[in-house]
Residue frames as a rotation matrix with the C-alpha (Angstrom) as fourth column:
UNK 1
0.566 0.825 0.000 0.00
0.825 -0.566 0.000 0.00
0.000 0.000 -1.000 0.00
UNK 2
0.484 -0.354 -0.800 2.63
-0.181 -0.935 0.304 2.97
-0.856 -0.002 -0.517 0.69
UNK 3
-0.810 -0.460 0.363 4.38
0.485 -0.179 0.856 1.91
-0.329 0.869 0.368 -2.65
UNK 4
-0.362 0.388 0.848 1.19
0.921 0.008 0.389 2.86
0.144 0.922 -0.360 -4.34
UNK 5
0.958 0.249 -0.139 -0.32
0.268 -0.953 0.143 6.01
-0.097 -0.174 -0.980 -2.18
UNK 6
-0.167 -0.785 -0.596 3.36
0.122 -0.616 0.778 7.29
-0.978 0.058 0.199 -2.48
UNK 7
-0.556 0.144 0.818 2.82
0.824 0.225 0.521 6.76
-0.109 0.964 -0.244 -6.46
UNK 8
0.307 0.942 0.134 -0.49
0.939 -0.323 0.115 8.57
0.152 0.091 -0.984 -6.22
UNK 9
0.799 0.273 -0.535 0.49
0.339 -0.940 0.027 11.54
-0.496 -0.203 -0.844 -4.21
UNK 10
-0.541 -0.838 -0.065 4.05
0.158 -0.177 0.971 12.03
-0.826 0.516 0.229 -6.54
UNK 11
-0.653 -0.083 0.753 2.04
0.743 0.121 0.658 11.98
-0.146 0.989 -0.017 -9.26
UNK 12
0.801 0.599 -0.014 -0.46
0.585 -0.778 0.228 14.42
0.126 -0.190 -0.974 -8.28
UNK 13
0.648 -0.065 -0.759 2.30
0.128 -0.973 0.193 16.73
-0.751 -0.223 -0.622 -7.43
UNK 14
-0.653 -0.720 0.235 4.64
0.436 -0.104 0.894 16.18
-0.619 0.686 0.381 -10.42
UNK 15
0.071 0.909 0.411 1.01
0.986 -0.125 0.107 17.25
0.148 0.397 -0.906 -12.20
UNK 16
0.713 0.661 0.232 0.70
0.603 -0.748 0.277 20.19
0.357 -0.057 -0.932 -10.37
UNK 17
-0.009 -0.890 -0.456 4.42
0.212 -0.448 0.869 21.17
-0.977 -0.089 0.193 -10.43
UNK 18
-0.629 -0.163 0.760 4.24
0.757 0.092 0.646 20.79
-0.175 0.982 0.065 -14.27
UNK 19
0.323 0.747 0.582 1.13
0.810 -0.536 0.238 23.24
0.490 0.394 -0.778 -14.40
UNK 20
0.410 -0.542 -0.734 3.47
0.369 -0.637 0.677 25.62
-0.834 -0.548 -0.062 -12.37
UNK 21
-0.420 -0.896 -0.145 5.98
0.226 -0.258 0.939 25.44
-0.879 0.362 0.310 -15.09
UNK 22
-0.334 0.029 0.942 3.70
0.942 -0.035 0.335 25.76
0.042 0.999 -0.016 -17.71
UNK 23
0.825 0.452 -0.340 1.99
0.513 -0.851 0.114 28.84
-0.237 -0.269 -0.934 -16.25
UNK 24
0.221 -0.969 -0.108 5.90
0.354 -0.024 0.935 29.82
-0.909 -0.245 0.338 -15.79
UNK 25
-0.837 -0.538 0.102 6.40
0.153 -0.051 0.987 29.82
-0.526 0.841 0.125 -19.77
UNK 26
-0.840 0.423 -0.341 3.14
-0.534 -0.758 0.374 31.46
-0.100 0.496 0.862 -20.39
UNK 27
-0.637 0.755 -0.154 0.35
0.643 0.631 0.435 28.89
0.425 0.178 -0.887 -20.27
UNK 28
-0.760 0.439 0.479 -2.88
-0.451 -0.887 0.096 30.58
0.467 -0.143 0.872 -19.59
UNK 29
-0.197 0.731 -0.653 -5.10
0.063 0.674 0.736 27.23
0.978 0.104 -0.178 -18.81
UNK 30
-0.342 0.899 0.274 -7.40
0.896 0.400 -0.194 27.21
-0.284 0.179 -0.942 -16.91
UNK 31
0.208 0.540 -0.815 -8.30
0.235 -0.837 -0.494 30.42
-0.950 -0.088 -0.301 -17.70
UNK 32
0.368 -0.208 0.906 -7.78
0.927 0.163 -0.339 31.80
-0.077 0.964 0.253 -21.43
UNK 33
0.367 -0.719 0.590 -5.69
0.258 -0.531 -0.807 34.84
0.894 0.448 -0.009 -20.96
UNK 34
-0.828 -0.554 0.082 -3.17
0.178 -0.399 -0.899 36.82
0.531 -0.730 0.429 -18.47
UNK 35
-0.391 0.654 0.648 -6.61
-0.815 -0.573 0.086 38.24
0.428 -0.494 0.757 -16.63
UNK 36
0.634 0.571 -0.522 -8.48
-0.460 0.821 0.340 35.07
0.622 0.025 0.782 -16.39
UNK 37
-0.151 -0.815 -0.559 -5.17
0.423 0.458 -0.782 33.40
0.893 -0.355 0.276 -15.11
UNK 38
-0.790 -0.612 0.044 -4.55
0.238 -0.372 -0.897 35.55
0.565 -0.698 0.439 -12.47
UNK 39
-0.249 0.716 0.652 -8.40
-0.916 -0.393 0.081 35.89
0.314 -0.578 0.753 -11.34
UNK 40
0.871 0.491 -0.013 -8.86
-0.360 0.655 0.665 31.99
0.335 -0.574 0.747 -10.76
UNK 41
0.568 -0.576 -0.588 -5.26
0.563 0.793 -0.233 31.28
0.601 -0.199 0.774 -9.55
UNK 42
-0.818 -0.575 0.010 -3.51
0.346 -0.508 -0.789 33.95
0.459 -0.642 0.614 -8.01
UNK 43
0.015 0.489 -0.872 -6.90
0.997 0.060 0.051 35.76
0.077 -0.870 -0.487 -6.47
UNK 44
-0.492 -0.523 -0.696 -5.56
0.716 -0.698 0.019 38.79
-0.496 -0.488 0.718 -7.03
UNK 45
0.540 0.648 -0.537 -7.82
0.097 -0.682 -0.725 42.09
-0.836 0.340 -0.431 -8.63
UNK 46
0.810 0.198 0.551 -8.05
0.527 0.167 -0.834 42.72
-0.257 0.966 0.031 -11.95
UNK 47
0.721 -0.655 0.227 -4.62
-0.504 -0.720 -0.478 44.71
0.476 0.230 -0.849 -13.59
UNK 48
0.440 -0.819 0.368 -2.30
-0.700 -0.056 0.712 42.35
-0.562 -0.571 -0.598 -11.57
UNK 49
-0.116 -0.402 -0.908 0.38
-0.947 0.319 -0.020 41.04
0.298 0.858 -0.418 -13.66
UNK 50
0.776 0.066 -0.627 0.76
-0.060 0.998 0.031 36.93
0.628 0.013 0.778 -14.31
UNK 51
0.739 -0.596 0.314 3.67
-0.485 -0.148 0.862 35.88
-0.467 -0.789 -0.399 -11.50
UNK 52
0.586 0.124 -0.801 6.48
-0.796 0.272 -0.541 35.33
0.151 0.954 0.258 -13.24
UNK 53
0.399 -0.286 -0.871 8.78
-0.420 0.788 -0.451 32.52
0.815 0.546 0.194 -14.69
UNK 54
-0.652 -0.732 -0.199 11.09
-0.285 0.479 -0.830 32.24
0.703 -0.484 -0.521 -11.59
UNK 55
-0.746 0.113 0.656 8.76
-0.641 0.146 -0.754 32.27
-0.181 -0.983 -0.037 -8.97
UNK 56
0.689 0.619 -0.376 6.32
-0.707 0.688 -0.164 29.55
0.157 0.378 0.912 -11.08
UNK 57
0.235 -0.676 -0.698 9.66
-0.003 0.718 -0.697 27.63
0.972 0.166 0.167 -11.18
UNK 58
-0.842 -0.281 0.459 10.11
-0.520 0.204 -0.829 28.18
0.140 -0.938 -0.318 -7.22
UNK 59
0.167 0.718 0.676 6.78
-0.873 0.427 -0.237 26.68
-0.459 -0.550 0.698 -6.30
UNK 60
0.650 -0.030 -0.759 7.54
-0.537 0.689 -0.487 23.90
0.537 0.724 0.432 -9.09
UNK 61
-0.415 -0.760 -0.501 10.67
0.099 0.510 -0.855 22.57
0.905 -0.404 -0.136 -7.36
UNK 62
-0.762 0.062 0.645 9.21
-0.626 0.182 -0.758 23.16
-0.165 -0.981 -0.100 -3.65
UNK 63
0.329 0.810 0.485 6.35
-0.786 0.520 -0.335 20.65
-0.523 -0.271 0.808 -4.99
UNK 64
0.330 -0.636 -0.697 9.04
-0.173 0.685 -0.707 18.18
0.928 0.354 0.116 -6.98
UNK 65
-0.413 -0.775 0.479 10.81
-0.688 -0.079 -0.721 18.03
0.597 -0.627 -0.501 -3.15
UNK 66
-0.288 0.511 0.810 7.86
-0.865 0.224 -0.449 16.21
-0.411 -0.830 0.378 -1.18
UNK 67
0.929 0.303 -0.213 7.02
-0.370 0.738 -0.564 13.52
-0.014 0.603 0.798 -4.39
UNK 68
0.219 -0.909 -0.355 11.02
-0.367 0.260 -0.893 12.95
0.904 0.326 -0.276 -4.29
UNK 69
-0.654 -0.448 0.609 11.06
-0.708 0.080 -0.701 12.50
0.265 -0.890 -0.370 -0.64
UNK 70
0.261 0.945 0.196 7.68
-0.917 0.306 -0.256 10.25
-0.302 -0.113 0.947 -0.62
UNK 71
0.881 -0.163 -0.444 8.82
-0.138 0.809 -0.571 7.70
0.452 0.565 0.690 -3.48
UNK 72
-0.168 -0.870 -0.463 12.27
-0.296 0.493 -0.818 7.52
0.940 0.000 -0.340 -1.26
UNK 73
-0.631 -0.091 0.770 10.96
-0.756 0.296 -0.584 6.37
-0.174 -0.951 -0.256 1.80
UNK 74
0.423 0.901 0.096 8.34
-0.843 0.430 -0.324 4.33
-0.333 0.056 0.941 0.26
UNK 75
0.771 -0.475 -0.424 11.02
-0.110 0.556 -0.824 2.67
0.627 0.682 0.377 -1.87
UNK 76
0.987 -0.125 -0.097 13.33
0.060 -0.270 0.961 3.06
-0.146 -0.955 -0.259 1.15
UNK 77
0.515 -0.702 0.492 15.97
0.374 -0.333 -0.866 4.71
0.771 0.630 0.091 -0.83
UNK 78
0.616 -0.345 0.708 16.94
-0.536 -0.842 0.057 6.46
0.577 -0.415 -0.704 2.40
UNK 79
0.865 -0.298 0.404 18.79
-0.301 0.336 0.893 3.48
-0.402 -0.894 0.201 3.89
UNK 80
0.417 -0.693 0.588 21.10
0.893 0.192 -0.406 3.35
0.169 0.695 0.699 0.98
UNK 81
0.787 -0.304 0.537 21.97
-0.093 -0.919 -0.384 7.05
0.610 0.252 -0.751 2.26
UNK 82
-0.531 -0.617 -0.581 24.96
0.665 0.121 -0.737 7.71
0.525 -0.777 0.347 4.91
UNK 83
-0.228 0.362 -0.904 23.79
0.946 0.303 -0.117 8.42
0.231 -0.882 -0.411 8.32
UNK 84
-0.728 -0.291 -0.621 24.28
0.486 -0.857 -0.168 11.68
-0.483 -0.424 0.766 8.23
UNK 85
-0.970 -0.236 0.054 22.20
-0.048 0.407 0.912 12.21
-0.237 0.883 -0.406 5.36
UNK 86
-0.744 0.621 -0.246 19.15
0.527 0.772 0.356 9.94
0.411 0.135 -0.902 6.06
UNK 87
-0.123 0.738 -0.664 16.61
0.647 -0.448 -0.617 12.31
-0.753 -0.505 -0.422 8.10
UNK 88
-0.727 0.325 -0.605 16.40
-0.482 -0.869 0.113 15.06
-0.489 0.374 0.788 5.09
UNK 89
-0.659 0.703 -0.268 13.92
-0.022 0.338 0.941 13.16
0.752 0.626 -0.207 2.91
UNK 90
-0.113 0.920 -0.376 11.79
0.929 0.232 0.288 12.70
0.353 -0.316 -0.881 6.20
UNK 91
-0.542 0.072 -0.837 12.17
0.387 -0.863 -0.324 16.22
-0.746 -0.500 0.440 7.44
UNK 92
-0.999 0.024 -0.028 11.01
-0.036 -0.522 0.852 17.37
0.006 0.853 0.522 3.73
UNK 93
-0.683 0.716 -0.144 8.24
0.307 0.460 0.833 15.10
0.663 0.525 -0.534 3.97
UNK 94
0.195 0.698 -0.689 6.57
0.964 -0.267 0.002 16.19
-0.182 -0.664 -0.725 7.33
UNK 95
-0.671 -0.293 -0.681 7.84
0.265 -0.953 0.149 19.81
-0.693 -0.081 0.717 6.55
UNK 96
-0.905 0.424 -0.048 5.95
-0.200 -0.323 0.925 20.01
0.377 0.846 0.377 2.99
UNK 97
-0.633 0.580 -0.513 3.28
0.585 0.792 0.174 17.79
0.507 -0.190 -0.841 5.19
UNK 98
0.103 0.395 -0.913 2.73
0.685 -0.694 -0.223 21.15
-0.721 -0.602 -0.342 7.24
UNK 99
-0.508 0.157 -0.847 2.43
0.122 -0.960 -0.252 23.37
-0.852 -0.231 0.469 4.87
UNK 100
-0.840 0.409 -0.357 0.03
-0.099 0.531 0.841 21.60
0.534 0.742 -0.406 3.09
UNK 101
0.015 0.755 -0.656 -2.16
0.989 0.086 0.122 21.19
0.148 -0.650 -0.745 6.04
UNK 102
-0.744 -0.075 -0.664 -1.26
0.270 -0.943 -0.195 25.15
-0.612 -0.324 0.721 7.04
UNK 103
-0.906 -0.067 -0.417 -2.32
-0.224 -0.761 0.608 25.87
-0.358 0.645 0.675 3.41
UNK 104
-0.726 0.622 -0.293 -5.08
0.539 0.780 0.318 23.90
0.426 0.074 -0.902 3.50
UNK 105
-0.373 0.138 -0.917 -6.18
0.927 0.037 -0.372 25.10
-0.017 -0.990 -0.142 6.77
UNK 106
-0.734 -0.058 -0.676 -6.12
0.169 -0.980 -0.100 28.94
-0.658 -0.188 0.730 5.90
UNK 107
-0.724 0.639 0.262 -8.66
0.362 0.029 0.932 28.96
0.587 0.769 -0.252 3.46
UNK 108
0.032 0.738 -0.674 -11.34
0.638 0.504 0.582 28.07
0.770 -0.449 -0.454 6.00
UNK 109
0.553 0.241 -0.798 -9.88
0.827 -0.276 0.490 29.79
-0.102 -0.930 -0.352 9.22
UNK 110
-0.666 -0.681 0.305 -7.86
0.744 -0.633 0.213 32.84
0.048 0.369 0.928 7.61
UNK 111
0.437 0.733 -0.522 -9.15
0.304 -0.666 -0.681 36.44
-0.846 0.139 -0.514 7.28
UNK 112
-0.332 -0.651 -0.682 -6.64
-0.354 -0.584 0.730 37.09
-0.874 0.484 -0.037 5.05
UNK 113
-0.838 -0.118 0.532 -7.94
0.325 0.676 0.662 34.71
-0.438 0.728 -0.528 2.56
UNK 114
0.027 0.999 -0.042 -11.13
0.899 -0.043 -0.436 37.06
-0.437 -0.026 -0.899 2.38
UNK 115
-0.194 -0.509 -0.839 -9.54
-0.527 -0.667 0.527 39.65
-0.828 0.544 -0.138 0.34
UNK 116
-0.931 -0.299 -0.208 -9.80
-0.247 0.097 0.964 37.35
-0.268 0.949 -0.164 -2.93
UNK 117
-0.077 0.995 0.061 -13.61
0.317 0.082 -0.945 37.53
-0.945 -0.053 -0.321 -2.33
UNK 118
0.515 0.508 -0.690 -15.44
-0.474 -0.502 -0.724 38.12
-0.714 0.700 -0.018 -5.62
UNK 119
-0.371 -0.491 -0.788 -12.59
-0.926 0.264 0.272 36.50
0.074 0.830 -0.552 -7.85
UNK 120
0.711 0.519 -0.474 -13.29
-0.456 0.854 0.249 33.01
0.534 0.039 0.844 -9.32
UNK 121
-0.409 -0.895 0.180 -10.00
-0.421 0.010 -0.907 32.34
0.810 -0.447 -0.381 -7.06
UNK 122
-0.611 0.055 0.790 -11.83
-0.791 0.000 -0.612 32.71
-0.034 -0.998 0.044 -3.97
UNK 123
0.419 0.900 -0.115 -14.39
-0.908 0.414 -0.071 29.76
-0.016 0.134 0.991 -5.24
UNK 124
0.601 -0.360 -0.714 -12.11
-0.286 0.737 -0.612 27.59
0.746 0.573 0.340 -6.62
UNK 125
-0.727 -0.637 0.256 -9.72
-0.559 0.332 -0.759 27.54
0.399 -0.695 -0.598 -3.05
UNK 126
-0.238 0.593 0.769 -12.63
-0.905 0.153 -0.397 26.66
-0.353 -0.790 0.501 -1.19
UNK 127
0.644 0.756 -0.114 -13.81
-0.708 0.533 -0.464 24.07
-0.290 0.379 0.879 -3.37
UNK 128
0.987 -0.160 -0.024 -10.71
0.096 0.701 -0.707 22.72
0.130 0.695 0.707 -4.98
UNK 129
0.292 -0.862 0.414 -7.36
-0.340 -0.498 -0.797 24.05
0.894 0.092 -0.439 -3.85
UNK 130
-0.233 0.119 0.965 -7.78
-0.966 -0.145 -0.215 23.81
0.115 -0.982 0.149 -0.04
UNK 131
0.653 0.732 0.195 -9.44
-0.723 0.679 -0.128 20.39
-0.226 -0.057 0.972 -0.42
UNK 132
0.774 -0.555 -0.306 -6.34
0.142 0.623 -0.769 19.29
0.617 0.552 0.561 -2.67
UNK 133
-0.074 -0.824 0.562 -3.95
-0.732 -0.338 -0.592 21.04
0.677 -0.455 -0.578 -0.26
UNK 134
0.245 0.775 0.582 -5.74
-0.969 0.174 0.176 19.17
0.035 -0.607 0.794 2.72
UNK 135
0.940 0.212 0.268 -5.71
-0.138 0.953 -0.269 15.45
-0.312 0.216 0.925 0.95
UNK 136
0.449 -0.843 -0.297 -1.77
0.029 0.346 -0.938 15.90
0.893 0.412 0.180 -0.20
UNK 137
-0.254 -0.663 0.704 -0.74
-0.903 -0.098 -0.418 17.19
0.346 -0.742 -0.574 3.51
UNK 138
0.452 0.538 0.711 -3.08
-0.667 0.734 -0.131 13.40
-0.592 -0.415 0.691 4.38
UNK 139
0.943 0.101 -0.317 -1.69
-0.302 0.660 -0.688 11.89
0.140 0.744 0.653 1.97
UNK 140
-0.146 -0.984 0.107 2.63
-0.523 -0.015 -0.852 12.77
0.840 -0.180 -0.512 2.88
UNK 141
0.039 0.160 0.986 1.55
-0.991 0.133 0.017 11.58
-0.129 -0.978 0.164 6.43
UNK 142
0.824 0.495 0.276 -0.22
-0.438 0.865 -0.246 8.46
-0.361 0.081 0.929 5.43
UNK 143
0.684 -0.673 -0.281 3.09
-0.211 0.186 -0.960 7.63
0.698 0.716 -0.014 3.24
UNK 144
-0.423 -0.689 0.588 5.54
-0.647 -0.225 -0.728 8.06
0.634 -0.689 -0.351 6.50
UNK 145
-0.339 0.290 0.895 3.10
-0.674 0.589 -0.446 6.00
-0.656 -0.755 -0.003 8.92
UNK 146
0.886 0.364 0.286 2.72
-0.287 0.917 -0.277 3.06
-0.363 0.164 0.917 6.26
UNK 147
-0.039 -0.902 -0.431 6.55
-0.964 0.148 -0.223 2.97
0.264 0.407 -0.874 5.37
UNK 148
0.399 -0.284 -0.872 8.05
-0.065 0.940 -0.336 -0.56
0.915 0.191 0.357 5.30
UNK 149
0.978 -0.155 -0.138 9.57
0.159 0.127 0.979 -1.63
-0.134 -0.980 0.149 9.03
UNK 150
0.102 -0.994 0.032 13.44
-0.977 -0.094 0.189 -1.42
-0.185 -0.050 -0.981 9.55
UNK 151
0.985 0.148 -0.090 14.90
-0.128 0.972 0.197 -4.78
0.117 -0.182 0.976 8.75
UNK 152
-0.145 -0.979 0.142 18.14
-0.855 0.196 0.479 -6.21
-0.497 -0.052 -0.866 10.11
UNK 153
0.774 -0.340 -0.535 20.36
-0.297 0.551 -0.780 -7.98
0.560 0.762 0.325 7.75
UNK 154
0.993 -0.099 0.071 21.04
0.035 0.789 0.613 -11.09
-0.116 -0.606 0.787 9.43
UNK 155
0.499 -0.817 -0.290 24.42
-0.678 -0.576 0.456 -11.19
-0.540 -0.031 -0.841 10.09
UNK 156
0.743 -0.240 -0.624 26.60
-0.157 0.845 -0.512 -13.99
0.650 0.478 0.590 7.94
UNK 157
0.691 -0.574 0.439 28.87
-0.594 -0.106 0.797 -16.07
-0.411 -0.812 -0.415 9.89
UNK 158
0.391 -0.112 -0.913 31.78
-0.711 0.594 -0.377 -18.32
0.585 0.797 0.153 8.48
């Protein structure tokens, strides 16, 4: 089971790292121009610009970090690291795990998030952002408390 819900949630965020980068290099979906864009994804009033290339390409890699750190503990890639090493893939994963739940979370119990009233932003978080934020921070967990056990490797004697 944690091979495959790691699978799932990596692929959901390599998805929605990729629609970073395409925004990033001008994509306009879901919306069909710079205005549209930026009223159901950024939230922000009409006349603000699209965010650009680098900072599409910073959220892109901070959501490539938690699907890389998932598929190595699931695959338990991290005991092939040196000791020293081995804890960053789980720090990534409960780190990205909270601010997924944070970002989740603020939708709902934020005031700030009442500013992007009126845009199709503020519809879509509630419904579909928040919900996805929510079910990936449930999902990085679930991935970490179904890992494989430690095994010791019996010792050989001659």
């Amino acid at each position: 089971m944690n091979k495959g819900l790691a699978i799932v949630v990596s692929c959901a965020l390599v998805a929605i790292a990729g629609l970073h980068l395409y925004w990033g290099i001008g994509g306009y979906w879901p919306g069909h121009d710079a205005a549209s864009l930026v009223d159901m994804v950024v939230g922000a009033r009409p006349g603000t610009p699209v965010p650009p290339f680098w900072a599409c390409l910073v959220v892109a890699v901070c959501l490539l970090l938690p699907a890389l750190s998932g598929m190595m503990i699931a695959y338990r890639v991290t005991s092939a690291l040196p000791k020293f090493l081995a804890w960053i893939p789980a720090a990534a994963l409960w780190f990205s795990a909270l601010v997924f739940l944070a970002r989740g979370l603020s939708t709902y119990l934020s005031p700030l998030v009442l500013s992007a009233r009126g845009t199709a932003f503020y519809e879509l978080d509630r419904m579909l952002y928040a919900p996805l934020c929510l079910g990936l921070a449930a999902g990085l967990v679930a991935v970490w408390f179904t890992q494989p056990k430690t095994q010791s490797i019996p010792k050989v004697t001659p």
